[in-house]
C-alpha positions, 0 to 999 in steps of 0.5 A: 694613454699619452703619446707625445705628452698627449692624453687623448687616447683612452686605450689600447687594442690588446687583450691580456689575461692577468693572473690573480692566483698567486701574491706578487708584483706582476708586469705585462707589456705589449707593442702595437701600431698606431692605426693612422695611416700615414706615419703611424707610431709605434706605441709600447706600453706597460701595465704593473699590478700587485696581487695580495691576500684579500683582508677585511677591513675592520679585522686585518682578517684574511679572506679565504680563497679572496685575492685583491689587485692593486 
């Protein structure tokens, strides 16, 4: 995560669930308060992820049942 063009930080405290059973290009987004105490940030974050088909690699095959996150 960077704040301020600072990377120090290395997470969030949210907990989502990321559906997987259907293709497509999903968004999840969250806003949360900084835990120090004097002048916290607001911190709003995003995370994009595309669900497709699982394939083998050699054949272009589809797997059945077998999703992939990119």
């Amino acid at each position: 995560m960077v704040v301020d063009g600072e990377d120090r930080r290395d997470h969030l405290t949210a907990n989502v669930v990321l559906p997987l059973k259907e293709n497509g290009v999903y968004t999840v987004h969250g806003v949360e308060r900084e835990r120090k105490k004097t002048d916290p940030k607001i911190l709003v974050w995003k995370f994009e992820y595309t669900v497709e088909d699982k394939r083998l690699s050699q054949t272009g095959q589809l797997v059945s049942g077998e999703k992939v996150m990119k």
